[in-house]
C-alpha positions in Angstrom: 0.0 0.0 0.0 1.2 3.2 -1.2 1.5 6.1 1.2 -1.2 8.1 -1.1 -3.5 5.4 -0.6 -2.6 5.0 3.3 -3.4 8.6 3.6 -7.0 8.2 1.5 -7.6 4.8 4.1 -7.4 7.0 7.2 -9.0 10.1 5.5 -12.1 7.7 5.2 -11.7 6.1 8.7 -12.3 9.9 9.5 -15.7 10.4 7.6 -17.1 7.2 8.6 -16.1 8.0 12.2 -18.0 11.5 11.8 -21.4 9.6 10.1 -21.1 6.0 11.7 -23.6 5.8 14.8 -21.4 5.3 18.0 -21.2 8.5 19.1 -23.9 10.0 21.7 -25.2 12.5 19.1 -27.3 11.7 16.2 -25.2 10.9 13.3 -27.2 13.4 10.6 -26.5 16.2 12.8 -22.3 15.3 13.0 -22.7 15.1 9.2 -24.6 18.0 8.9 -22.2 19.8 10.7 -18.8 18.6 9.1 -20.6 19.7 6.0 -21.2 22.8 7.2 -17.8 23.5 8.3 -16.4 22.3 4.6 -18.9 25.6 3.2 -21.9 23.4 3.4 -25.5 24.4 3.7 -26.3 26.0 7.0 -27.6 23.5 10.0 -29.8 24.4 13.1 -28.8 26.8 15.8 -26.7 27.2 17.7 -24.4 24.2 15.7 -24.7 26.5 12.3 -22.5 29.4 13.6 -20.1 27.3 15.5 -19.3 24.6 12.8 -19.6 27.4 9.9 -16.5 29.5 12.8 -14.8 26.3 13.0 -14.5 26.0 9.4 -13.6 29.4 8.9 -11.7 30.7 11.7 -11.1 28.5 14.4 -9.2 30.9 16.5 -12.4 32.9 16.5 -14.4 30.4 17.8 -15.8 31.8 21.3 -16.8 30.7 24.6 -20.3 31.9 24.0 -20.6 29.1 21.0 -19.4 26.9 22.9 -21.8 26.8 25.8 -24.5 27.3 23.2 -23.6 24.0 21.3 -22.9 22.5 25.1 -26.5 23.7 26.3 -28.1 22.5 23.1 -26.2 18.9 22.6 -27.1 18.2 26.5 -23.5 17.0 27.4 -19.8 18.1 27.1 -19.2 14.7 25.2 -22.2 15.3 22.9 -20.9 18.9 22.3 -17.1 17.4 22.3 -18.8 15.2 19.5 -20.4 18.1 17.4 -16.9 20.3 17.6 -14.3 17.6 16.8 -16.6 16.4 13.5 -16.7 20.1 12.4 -13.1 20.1 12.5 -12.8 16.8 10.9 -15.4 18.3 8.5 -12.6 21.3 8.0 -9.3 19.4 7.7 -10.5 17.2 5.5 -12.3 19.8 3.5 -8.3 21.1 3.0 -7.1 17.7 2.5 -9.4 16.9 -0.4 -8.3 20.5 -2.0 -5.2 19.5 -1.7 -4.9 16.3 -3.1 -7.1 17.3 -6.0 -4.4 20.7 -6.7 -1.6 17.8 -6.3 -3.3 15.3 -8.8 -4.0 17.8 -11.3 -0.7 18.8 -11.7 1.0 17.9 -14.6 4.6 17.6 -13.1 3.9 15.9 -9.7 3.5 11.7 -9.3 -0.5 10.9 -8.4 
């Protein structure tokens, strides 16, 4: 196994850790909201802003978003849920970009 293809292998161990249906949260509203932070369509309240921050500007990401999500998810591991899959959401969002700029160039091995 090639190290492109390694890297494809864990990049879906990824999404089908964000929609698979172990977590405490329902698994349409993880997806939703790794969508969402990839540019997606918006999501419900309060998870829209945070997941849309998170895939935007992390840093801006605020204490007040937080709670919300925690308030609205009914746990810290359900809202711990919700954050981490719109940052997987994000980073892979990036990663696909960039193996789809490093595939289309002419000069670089797939």
């Amino acid at each position: 196994m090639s190290t492109h293809d390694s890297h494809r292998d864990r990049a879906g161990t990824l999404r089908a850790a964000v929609s698979g249906d172990t977590g405490v949260t329902e698994a349409a509203l993880r997806t939703a909201v790794a969508a969402r932070a990839a540019g997606g369509p918006p999501v419900a309240e309060p998870y829209d802003e945070l997941a849309r921050q998170i895939g935007e500007a992390s840093y801006r990401v605020t204490d007040a978003e937080v709670a919300a999500v925690r308030q609205a998810a009914g746990s810290d591991k359900a809202a711990f849920e919700v954050v981490m899959s719109a940052c997987i959401g994000a980073g892979l969002a990036r990663w696909d970009t960039a193996v789809r700029v490093i595939e289309e160039a002419t000069d670089a091995p797939a």
